[in-house]
C-alpha positions as CSV (number, residue, x, y, z in Angstrom):
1,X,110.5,65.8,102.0
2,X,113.6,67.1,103.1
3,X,115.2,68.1,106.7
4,X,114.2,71.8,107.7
5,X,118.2,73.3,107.9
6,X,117.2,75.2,110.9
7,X,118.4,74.0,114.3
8,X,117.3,75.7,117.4
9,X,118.5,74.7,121.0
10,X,115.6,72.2,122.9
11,X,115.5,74.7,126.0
12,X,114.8,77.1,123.6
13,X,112.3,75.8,121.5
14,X,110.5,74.8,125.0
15,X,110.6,78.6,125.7
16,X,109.2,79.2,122.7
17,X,106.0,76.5,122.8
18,X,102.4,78.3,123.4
19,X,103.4,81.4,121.7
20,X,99.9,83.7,120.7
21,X,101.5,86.8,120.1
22,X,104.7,88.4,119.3
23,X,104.9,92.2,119.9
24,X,107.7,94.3,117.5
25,X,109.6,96.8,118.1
26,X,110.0,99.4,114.5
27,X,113.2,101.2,114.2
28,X,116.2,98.8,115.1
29,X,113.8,95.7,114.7
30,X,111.7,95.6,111.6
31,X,114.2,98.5,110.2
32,X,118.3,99.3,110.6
33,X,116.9,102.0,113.4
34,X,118.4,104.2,110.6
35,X,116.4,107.6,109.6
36,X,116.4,109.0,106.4
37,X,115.0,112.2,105.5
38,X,113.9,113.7,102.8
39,X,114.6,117.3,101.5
40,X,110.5,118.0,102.3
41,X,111.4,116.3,105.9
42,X,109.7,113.2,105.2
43,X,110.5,109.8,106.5
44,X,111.8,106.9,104.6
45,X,112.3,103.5,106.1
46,X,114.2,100.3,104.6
47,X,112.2,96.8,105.5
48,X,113.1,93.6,104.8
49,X,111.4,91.3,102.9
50,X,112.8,88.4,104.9
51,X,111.1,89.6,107.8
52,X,108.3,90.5,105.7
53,X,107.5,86.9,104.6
54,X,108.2,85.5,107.8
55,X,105.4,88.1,109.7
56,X,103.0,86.6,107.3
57,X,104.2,82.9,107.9
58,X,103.2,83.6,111.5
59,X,99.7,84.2,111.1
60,X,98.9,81.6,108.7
61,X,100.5,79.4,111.8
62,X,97.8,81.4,114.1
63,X,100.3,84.1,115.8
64,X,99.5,87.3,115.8
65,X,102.6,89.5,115.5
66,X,101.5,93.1,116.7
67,X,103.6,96.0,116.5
68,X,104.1,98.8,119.0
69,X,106.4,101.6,118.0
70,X,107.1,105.2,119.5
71,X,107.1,106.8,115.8
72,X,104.6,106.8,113.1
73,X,105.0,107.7,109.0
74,X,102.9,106.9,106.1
75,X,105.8,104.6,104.8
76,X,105.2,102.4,108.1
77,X,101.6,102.5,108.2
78,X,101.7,101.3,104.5
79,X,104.1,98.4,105.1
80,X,102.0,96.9,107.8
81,X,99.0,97.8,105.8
82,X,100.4,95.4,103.4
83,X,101.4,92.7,105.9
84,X,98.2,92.4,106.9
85,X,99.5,93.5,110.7
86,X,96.2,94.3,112.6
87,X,97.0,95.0,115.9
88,X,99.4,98.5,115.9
89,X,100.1,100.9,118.0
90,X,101.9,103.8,116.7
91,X,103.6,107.3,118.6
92,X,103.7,105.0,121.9
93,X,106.5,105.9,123.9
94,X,105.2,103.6,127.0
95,X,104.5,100.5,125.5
96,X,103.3,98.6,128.2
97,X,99.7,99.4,128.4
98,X,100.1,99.2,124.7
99,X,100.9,95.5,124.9
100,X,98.5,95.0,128.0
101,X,95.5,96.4,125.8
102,X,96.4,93.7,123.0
103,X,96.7,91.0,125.1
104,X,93.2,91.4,126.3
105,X,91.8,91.7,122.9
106,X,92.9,88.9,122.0
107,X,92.0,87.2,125.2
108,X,95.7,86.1,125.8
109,X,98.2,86.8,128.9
110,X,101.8,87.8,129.5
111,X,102.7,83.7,129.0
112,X,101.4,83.2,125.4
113,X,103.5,86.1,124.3
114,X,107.2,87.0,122.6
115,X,108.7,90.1,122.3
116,X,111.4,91.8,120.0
117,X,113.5,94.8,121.0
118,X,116.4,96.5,120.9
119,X,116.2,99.6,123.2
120,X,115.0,100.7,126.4
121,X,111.8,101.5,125.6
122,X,111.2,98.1,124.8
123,X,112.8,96.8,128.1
124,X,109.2,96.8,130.0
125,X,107.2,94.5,127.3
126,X,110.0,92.2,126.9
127,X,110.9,91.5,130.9
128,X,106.9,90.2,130.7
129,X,107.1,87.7,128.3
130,X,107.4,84.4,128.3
131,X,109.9,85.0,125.3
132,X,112.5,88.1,124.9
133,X,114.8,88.5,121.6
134,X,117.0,91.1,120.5
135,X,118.5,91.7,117.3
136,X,122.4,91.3,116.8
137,X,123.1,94.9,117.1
138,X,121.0,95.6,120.3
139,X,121.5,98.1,122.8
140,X,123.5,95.4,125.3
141,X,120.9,96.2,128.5
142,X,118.6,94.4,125.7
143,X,120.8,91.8,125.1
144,X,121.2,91.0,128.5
145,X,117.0,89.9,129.5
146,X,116.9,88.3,126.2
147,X,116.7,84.4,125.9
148,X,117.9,84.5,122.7
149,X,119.8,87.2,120.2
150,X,119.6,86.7,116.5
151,X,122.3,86.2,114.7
152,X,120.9,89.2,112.0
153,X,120.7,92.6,113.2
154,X,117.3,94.8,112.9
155,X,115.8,95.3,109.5
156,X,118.3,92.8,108.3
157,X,116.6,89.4,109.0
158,X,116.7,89.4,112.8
159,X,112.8,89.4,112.7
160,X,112.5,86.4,110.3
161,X,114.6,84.3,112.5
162,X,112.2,85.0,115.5
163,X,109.6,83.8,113.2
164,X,111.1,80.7,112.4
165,X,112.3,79.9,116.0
166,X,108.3,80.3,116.7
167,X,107.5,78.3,113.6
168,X,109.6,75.1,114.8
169,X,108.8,75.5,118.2
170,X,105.0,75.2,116.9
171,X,105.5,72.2,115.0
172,X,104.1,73.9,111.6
173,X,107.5,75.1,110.0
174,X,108.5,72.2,108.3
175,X,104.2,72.1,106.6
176,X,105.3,75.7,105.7
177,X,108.4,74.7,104.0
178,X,106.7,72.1,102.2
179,X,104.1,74.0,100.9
180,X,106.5,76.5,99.8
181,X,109.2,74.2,98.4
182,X,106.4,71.8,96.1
């Protein structure tokens, strides 16, 4: 088998141990933070199949991404559909009880979980857990509580290289890789 090309700081991948649960932010995270309309006022979002992939890598390693979001659209509810994302919360503005009623159905605490942000809104979830990231093109308050900031920017990747940095710091990435890779 060959090295893993990945290479994530020690201090880091300590932060990132005991991970359960990573909540996402939508727009700016899992999408540009663009919003296109259409003529009949309907949403469309762009995702990325990078992050895509790497959401689903995360649960067959046992973490549960979950997604809270202050907007809601058919388009979104059909890409997490697909995903296989259980644990949603949709048209939440405060998304701190959000996170809070997740973490006790799943029977976890503030230290077994990640976050991913990029604006205020997300600022309270990410200050509680044990792991804060940003995309590259963050609002810079973001930036700034995050222990790490991808080198993609949302809906570009950013989200797949949280889910790798979880992956490694798990011990099951390079498994993954060489199931993939056979």
């Amino acid at each position: 088998m060959a090295a893993a090309a990945l290479n994530f700081p020690p201090e880091l991948l300590l932060k990132a141990q005991g991970i359960r649960v990573v909540f996402f932010d939508v727009d700016g995270v899992l999408t540009d933070g663009g919003l296109l309309f259409t003529e009949a006022g309907e949403t469309i979002k762009r995702f990325c199949t990078l992050d895509g992939h790497g959401l689903k890598l995360l649960q067959r390693a046992g973490i549960t991404p979950a997604v809270i979001t202050g907007r809601d659209s058919k388009p979104l509810r059909l890409r997490l559909a697909a995903l296989g994302i259980e644990h949603v919360h949709y048209g939440t503005e405060d998304k701190r009880p959000a996170a809070e009623l997740t973490l006790a159905a799943l029977g976890l605490d503030w230290r077994q979980a990640a976050a991913m942000g990029d604006d205020w809104p997300d600022l309270a979830v990410m200050r509680r857990c044990a792991l804060a990231c940003a995309p590259h093109n963050a609002h810079i308050e973001v930036k700034a509580i995050s222990h790490y900031v991808t080198e993609a920017s949302g809906g570009d990747g950013a989200v797949r290289e949280l889910c790798d940095l979880l992956l490694v710091a798990s011990g099951q990435y390079a498994n993954l890789l060489e199931e993939w890779a056979q």
